[in-house]
C-alpha positions in Angstrom: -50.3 -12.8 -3.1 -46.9 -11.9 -2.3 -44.8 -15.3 -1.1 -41.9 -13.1 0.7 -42.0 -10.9 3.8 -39.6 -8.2 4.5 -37.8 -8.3 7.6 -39.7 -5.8 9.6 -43.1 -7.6 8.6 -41.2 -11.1 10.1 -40.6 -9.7 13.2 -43.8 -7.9 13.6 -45.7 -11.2 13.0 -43.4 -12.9 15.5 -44.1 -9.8 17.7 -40.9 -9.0 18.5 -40.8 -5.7 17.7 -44.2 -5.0 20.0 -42.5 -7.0 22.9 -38.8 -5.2 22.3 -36.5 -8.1 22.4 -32.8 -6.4 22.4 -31.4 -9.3 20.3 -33.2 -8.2 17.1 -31.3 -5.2 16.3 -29.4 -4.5 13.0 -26.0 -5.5 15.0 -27.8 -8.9 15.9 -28.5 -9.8 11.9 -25.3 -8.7 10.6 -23.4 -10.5 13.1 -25.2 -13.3 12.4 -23.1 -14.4 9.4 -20.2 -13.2 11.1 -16.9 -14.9 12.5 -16.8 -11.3 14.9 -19.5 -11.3 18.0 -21.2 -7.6 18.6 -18.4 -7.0 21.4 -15.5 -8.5 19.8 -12.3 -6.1 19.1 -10.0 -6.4 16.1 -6.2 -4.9 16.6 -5.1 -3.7 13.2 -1.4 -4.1 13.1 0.1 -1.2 10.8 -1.7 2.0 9.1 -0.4 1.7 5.4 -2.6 1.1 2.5 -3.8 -2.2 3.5 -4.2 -1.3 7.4 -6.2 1.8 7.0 -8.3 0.3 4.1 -9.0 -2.4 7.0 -9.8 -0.4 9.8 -12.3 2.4 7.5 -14.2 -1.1 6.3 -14.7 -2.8 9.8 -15.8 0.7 11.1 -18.2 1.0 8.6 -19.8 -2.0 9.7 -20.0 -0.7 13.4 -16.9 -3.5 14.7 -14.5 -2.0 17.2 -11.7 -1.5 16.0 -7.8 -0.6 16.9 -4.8 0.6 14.5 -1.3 0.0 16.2 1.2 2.1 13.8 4.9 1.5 14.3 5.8 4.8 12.8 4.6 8.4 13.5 2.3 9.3 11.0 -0.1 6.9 8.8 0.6 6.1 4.8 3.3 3.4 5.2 5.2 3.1 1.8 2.3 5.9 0.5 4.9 8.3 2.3 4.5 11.9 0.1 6.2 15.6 0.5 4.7 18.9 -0.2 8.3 20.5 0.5 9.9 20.0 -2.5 7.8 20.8 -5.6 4.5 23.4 -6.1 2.8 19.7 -6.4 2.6 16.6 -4.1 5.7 14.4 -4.3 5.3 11.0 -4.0 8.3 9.1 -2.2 6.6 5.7 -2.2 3.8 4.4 -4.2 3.0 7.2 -7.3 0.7 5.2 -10.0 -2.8 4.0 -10.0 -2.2 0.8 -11.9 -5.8 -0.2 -12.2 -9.0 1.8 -13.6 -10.1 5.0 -11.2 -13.1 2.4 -10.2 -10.9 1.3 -7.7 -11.6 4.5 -5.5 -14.9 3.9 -5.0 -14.3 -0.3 -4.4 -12.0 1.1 -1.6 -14.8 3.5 0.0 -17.3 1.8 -0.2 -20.1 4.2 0.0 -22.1 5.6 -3.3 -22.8 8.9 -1.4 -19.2 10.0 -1.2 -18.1 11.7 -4.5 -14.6 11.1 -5.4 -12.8 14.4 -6.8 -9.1 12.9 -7.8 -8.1 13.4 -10.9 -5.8 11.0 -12.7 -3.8 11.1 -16.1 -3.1 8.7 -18.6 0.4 8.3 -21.1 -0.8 9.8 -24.3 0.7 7.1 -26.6 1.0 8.9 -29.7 3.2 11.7 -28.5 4.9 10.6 -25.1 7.7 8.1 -25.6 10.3 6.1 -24.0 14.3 6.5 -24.3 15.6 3.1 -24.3 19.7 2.7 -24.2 19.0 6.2 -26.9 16.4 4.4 -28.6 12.7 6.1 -29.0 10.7 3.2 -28.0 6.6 3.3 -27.5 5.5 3.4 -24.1 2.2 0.8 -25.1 4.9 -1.4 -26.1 6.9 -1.2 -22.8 4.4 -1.9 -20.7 2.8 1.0 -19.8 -0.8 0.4 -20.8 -3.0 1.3 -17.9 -0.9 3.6 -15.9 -2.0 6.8 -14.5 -0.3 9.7 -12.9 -2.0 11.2 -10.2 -2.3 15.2 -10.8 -1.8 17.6 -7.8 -2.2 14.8 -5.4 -1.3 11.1 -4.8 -2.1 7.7 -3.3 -1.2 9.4 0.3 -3.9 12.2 -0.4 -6.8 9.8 -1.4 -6.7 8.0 1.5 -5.5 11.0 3.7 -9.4 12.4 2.3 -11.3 9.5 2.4 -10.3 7.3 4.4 -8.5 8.7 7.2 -11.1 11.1 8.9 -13.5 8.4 9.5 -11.0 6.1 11.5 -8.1 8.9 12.8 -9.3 8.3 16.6 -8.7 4.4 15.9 -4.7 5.2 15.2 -1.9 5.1 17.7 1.4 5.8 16.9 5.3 4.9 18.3 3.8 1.1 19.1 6.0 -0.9 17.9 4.7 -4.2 18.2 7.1 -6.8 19.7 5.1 -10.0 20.1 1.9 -11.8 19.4 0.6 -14.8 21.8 -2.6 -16.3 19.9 -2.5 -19.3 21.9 -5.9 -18.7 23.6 -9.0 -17.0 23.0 -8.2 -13.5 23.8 -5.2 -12.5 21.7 -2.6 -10.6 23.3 0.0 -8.3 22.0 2.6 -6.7 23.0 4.7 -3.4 22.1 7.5 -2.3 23.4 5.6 -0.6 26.5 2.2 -1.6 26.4 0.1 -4.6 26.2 -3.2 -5.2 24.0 -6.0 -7.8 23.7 -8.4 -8.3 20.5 -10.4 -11.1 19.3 -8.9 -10.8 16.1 -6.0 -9.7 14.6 -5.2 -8.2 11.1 -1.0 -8.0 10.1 -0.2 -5.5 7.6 3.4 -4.6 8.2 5.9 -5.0 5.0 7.0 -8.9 4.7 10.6 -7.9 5.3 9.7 -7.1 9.0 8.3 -11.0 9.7 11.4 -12.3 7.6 13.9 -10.4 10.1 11.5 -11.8 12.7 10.7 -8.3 14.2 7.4 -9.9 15.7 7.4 -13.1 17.7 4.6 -15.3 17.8 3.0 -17.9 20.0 2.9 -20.6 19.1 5.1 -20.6 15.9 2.9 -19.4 12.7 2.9 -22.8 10.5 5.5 -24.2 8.8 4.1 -23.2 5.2 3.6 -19.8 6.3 7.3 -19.7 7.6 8.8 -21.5 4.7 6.9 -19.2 2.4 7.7 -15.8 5.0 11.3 -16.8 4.6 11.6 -17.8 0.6 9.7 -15.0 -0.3 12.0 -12.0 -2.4 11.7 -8.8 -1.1 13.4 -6.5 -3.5 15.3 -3.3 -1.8 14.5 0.0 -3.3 14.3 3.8 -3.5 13.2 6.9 -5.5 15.1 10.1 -6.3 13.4 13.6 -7.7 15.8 16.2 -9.3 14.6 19.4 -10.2 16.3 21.3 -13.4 16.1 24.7 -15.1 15.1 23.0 -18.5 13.5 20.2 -19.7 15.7 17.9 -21.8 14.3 14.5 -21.3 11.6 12.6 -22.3 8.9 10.9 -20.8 10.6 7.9 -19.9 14.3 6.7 -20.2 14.9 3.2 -19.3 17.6 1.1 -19.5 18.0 -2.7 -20.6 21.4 -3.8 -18.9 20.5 -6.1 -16.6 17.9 -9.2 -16.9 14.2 -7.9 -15.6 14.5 -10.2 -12.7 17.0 -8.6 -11.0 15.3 -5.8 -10.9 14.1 -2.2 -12.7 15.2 1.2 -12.8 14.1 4.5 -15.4 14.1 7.8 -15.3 10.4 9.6 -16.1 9.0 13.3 -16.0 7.6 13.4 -12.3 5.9 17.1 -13.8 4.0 15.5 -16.4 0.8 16.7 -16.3 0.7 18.4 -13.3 -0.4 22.5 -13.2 3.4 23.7 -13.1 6.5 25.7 -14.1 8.9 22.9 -12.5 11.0 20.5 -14.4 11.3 17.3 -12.2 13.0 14.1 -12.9 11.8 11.0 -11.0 14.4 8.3 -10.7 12.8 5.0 -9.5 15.2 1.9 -8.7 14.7 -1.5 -7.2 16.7 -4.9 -6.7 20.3 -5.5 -7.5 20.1 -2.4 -10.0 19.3 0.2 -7.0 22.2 -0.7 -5.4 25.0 1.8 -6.7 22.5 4.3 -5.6 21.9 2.5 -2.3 25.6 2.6 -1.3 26.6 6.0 -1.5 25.5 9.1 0.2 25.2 12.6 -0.1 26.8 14.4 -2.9 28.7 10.9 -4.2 25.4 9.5 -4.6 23.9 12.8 -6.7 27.4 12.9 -9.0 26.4 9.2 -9.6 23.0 10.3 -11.3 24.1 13.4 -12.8 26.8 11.4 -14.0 24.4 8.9 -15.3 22.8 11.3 -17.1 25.2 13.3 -18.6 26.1 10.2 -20.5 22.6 10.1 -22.1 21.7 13.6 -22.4 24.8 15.1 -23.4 25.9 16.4 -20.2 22.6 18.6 -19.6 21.7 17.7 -16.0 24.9 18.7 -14.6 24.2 21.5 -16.6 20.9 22.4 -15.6 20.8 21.1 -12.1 19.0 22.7 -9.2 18.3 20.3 -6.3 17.1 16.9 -5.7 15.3 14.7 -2.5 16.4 11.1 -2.2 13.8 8.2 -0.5 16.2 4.9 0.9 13.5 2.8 1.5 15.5 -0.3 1.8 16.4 2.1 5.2 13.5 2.6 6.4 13.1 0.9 9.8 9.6 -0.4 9.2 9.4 -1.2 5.8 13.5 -2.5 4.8 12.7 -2.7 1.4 10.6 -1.5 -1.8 8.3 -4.7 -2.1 8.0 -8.4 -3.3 9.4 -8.9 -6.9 6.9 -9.1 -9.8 8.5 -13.0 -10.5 7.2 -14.6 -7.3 5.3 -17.7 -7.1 1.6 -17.2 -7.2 1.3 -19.6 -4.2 4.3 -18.3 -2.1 1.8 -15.1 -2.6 -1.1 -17.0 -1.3 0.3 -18.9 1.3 1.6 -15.1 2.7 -1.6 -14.3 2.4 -3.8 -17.2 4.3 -5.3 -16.8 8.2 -3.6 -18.8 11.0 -5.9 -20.2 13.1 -8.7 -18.1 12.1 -7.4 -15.4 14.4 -4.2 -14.0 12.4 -5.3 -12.3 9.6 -2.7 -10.9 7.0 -3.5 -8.0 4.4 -0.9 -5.9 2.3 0.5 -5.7 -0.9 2.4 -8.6 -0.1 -0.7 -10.8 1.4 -3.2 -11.2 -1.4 -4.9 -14.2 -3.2 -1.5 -14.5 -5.4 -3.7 -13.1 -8.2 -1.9 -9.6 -8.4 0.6 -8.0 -5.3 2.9 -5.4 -4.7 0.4 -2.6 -5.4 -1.3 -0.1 -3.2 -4.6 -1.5 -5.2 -3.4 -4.9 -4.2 -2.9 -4.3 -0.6 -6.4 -2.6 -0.4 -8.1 -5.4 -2.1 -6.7 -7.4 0.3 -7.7 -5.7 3.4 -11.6 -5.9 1.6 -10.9 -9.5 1.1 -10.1 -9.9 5.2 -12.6 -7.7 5.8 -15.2 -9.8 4.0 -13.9 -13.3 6.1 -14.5 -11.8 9.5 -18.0 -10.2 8.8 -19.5 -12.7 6.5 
């Protein structure tokens, strides 16, 4: 004799499902364990990695749900082109730093196949240039990474993620305020006003530290203290396109102490189906300044410059254009992302509820286990997601 019932033989022996009480519905048991009721709306603040990761979860689960994006198209710092090169480039985030699992963790649903193809550094023939010494990319770090091959971070989500929850996003809100001081939450752009019963934040940390949102009351002191200790390193990325290649995988350089920041050179073609040699420079903290400062064709002497030095004068040589991403400029991110040296628990604190209304998700706003990541931001969205359902 069996000792359990199933759910449907419960209710049938209670006779509810002969009598048809409303409350007994799927909504009504998943809710259950829930901090959301049935009716309840949650305002996603920001369509990036995190935001849309947020909003595709919480509509999965049947919660109404809102996306309020500063900017006029979704992706955040996932910001790609399909101008410049036969091949997506990536202006923002361009790795997958974590095994291709991750995909389907983000998802969320075992009936969706997953057609993005990733490739790994092949360590015993790719290797790093190093103030003109060969150096092993294993060595340097590079142990996990993954290019993405005729596609990017953008284009994953733009596939899976995006269709599902596009009628949810509105663009040009640029939210001004946030008054959590009573049940319904209100916020306000610069035209409009909204109310939710939750609220998820996933805009870059830079925009709370120049206190582009106001709140009310105050978010706590620990959250403040850690919103305004917290290092937000500027940044940006450059692609060059040349007649020849002449580099190698990687050139680095070992001037400056890690802390203050990282910049290479790498093959931006590698692997991809294509004809085109492309440079990627990538640059952040006090080391992407020189590029940061100057503009136009001062700025592009600068790197050809650079290069020339290494490579014997071959990019001036063999130069054919080039796209350059300021994302310290950018008015709704105003920087690259949180240095790799912060404190665990400044990450943490960034990352905790206020109230158990505010919620915060985002590369920036995790457990203070890993951050800065597009992983890491959607991980944390799942992680939110998982408080407010139960």
């Amino acid at each position: 004799m069996k000792d359990k019932m199933t759910r449907k033989e419960f209710f049938e022996k209670c006779g509810l499902f002969s009598i048809g009480i409303p409350f007994f519905n799927a909504n009504s048991w998943f809710f259950k364990n829930s901090s959301l009721n049935p009716k309840d709306k949650v305002i996603i603040i920001g369509a990036g990695a995190a935001g849309l990761t947020a909003g595709y979860l919480l509509n999965q689960k049947g919660i109404k749900v809102e996306i309020l994006e500063a900017n006029t198209m979704y992706g955040g710092r996932m910001k790609r082109t399909n101008d410049f090169a036969d091949f997506p480039i990536p202006l923002g985030a361009e790795w997958l730093h974590v095994k291709k699992s991750v995909f389907k963790e983000i998802v969320n649903d075992k009936n969706v196949e997953i057609d993005i193809e990733n490739k790994p550094y092949n360590y015993d023939v790719d290797y790093a240039l190093i103030n003109g010494k060969k150096r092993n990319l294993k060595k340097l770090g590079f142990t996990i990474d993954q290019k993405f091959i005729n596609s990017t971070w953008f284009d994953f989500f733009e596939r899976y993620i995006v269709p599902s929850i596009k009628n949810k996003i509105q663009y040009n809100k640029v939210v001004k305020s946030i008054d959590y001081s009573s049940d319904k939450l209100i916020i306000e752009t610069v035209d409009e006003k909204y109310t939710a019963d939750k609220i998820i934040i996933t805009v870059p940390v830079k925009l709370l530290q120049n206190n582009s949102i106001q709140f009310k009351p105050k978010l706590p002191d620990k959250k403040l203290k850690a919103i305004k200790n917290v290092k937000v390193w500027g940044g940006c990325k450059a692609f060059i396109e040349f007649s020849e290649k002449f580099y190698p995988t990687v050139t680095g350089f070992v001037d400056v102490p890690e802390k203050l920041g990282h910049k290479l050179y790498y093959d931006a073609s590698y692997g991809q189906k294509t004809s085109q040699h492309i440079l990627g420079l990538f640059a952040v903290g006090s080391v992407a300044e020189p590029y940061l400062k100057l503009k136009g064709e001062e700025q592009l002497k600068y790197i050809l410059n650079e290069l020339d030095k290494i490579f014997d004068g071959k990019a001036s040589k063999n130069y054919k254009k080039h796209i350059f991403q300021n994302w310290t400029d950018e008015p709704y991110a105003k920087g690259a992302y949180v240095h790799y040296f912060e404190s665990w628990r400044t990450i943490r604190t960034l990352g905790k509820p206020v109230a158990n209304k505010l919620y915060f998700a985002g590369d920036a706003y995790t457990n203070g286990s890993d951050w800065s990541s597009v992983h890491a931001a959607a991980r944390s969205a799942k992680k939110v997601v998982k408080k407010l359902v139960g």
